[in-house]
N, C-alpha and C positions, 0 to 999 in steps of 0.2 A: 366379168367377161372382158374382153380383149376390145377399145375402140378401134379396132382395126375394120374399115367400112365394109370390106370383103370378105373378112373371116373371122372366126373367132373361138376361143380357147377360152379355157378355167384358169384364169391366172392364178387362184388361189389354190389349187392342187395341192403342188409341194411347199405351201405354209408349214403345214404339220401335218408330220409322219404318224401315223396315227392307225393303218393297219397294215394286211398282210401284202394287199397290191401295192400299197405306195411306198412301202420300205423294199418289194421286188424291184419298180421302175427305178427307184434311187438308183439300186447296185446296178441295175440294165444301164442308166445313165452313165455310172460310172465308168463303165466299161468303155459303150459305143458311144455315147453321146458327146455332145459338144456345142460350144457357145460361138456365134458369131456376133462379134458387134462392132456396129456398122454406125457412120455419122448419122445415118436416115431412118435409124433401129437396129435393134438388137433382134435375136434369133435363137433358140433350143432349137437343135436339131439333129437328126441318127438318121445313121444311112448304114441298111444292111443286104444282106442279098437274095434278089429277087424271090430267090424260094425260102425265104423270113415274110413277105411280104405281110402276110396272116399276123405276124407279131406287129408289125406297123399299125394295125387296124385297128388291133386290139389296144394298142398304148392311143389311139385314136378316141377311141369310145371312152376309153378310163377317162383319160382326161378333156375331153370333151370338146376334139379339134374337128374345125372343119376345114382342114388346110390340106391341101390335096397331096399325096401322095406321087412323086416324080422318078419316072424312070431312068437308067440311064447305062452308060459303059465307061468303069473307071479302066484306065492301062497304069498299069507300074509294068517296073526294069526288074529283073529278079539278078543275082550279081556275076550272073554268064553274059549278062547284057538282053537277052531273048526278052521280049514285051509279053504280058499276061493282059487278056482281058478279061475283066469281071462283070457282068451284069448287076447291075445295086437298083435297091429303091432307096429312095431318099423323102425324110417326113424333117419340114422347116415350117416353125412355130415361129412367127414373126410377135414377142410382145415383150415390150421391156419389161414389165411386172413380173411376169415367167420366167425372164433371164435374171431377175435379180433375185426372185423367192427361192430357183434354185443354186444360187450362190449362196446364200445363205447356208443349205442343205450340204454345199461341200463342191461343188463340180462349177470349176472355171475354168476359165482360159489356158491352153497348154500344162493342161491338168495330169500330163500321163506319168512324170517324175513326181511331183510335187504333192499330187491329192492325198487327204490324211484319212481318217478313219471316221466311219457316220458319226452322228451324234443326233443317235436311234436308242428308241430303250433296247435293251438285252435280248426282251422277249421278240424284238422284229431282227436279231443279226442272221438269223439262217435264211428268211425270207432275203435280203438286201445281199447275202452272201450267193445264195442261189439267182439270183438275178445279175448278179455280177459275173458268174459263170458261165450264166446264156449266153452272155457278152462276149464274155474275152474268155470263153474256156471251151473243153475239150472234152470228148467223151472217145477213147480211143479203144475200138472192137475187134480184138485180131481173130480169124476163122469165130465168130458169135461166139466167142467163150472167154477170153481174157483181157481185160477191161482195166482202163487206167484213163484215171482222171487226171486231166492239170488243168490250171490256172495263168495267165497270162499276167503278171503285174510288176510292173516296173516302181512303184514307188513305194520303198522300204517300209515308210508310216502302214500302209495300209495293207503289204504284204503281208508284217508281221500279227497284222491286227488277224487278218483271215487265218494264219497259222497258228493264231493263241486259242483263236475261237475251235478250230475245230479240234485240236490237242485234246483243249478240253470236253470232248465230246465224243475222248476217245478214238479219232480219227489219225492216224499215223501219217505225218507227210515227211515226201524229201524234195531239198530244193538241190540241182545241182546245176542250175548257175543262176545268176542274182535275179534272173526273169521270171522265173518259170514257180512253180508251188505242182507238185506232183504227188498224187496218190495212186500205188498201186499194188498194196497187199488185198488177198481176196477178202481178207474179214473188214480191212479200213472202208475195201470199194461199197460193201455192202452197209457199213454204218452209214458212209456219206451217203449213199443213195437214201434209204431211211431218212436219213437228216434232212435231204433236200424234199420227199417230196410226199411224206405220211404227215396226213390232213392238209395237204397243200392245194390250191385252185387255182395256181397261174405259176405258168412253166413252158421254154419251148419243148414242144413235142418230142420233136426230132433227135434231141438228147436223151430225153426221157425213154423214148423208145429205145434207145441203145441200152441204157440201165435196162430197163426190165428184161432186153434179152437176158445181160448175162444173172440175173438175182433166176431168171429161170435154169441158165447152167450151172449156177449153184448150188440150188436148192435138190438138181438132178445128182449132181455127185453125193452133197452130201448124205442124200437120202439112198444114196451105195454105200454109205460110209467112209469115204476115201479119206482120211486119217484129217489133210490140210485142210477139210472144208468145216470139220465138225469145231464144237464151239469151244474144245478146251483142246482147241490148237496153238501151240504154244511157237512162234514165228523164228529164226535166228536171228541174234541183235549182231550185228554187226558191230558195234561199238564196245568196249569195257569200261564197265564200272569200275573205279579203286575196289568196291566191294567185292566183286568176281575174281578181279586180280589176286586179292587176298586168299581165298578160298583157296586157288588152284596154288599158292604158295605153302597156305596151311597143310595141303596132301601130301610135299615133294615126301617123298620116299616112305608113304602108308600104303598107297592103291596105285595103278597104273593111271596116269592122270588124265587118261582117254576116258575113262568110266566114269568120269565127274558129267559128260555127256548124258551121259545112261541115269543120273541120279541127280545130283543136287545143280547143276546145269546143265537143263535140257535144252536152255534158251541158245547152247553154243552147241557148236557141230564136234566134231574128234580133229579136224583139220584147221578150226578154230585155235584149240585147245594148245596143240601142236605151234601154231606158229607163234601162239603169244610166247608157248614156253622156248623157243627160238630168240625172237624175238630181245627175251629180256634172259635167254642165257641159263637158262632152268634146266636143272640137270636131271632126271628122276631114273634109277634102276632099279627101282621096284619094279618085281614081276609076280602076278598073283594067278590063279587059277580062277575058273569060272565063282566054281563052287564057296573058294578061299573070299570070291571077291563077294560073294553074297551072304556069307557068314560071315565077314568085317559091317559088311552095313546090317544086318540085321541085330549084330551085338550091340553097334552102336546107334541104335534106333534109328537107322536112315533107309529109308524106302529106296531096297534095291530096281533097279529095270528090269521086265522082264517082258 
């Protein structure tokens, strides 16, 4: 405990990461938190907004502070000049054992470029990953139906680390500009939800509540059958593979090369198809009938569309 005569904390918390709450606080830390250190003591502390305040209490109890909870009104300038007020609460952990055991753990001083990636087992990166999203992320719900996730992170080490982790996890992300980690196909939104919160105990709500709206408009179309919800929905890649490229060269002048659509890529649209073969100048005047074009693929054992 903290010699601090007034207060006092678990300094040894984050020694070792060792379950599912203390690899959440890390990525929480990660996010919101921050170190002061002062000639007179050092300081952990997070400051979120007042309708978090519930999450304050609970990183209160985890770690075993009795350090009071401060209210207050931050202003920033937004870049019209016009002043924003926020209401914040603020929780300041005064104990230099706490400031250094979480140094140790990854999270120092003017940490928002620089911080690298936990050095957490494997088995805690979704919990540390999900608590880093309470933080700095986003659960965005247009009319309770269409749902997109991002991430807030500016430091490349650890950006990339959260974009390997979830790849692998089958979660599809796009970053489109160096800040930002963004999920928002309906099959990915639904994995990462999964990811973040099946056998999970500690989460903000208020996010969570957004997920489960939409896993309920989900689960409603799907269960219409509406073709994009079901599970061997196959998304358009926006990117070419050399491998695809080859395909639609190997066809010029066998089938109309819009029909590669209909068959052996389904993953590209007909206006895909079109402007790669613009693009790179592909010439095709092959013209075939319905029937012609389903008797080319069935001679050639290729599963026509239909």
């Amino acid at each position: 405990m903290s010699n601090n005569r007034k207060y006092h904390v678990n300094e040894t918390y984050f020694d070792v990461i060792d379950s599912e709450v203390k690899s959440y606080w890390l990525g929480f830390l990660y996010a919101d938190g921050y170190i002061r250190e002062r000639v007179n003591g050092n300081s952990l502390e997070m400051k979120l907004s007042q309708l978090d305040i519930g999450h304050l209490e609970l990183l209160k109890k985890c770690i075993e502070s009795s350090h009071p909870i401060k209210l207050g009104v931050s202003k920033t300038k937004g870049k019209n000049g016009k002043e924003h007020f926020s209401h914040m609460a603020t929780l300041s952990m005064y104990s230099n054992s706490l400031v250094e055991s979480i140094k140790k753990q990854g999270v120092h001083s003017r940490k928002t470029f620089t911080i690298d990636k936990p050095n957490i087992k494997e088995e805690y990166y979704r919990h540390f990953i999900r608590g880093f999203f309470d933080g700095d992320g986003c659960c965005y719900l247009r009319d309770n139906k269409v749902a997109n996730y991002s991430f807030a992170c500016a430091s490349p080490n650890l950006k990339q680390f959260i974009i390997e982790e979830l790849n692998k996890n089958s979660i599809h992300t796009n970053c489109y500009n160096p800040l930002t980690i963004e999920i928002g196909r309906y099959h990915s939104v639904v994995k990462l939800y999964h990811y973040f919160y099946d056998d999970s105990t500690i989460y903000l709500k208020r996010k969570k509540d957004k997920g489960d709206q939409f896993i309920e408009y989900f689960n409603y179309k799907k269960n219409l059958g509406v073709y994009c919800f079901q599970d061997d929905f196959v998304h358009i890649e926006r990117e070419w593979s050399e491998e695809d490229i080859n395909i639609v060269k190997s066809y010029v002048n066998k089938i109309p090369l819009s029909y590669l659509s209909f068959s052996i890529l389904p993953h590209k649209s007909i206006n895909q198809i079109n402007r790669l073969c613009k693009k790179l100048n592909i010439k095709n005047d092959k013209r075939m009938s319905r029937k012609s074009y389903e008797e080319y693929f069935v001679s050639n054992n290729i599963q026509p569309y239909s």
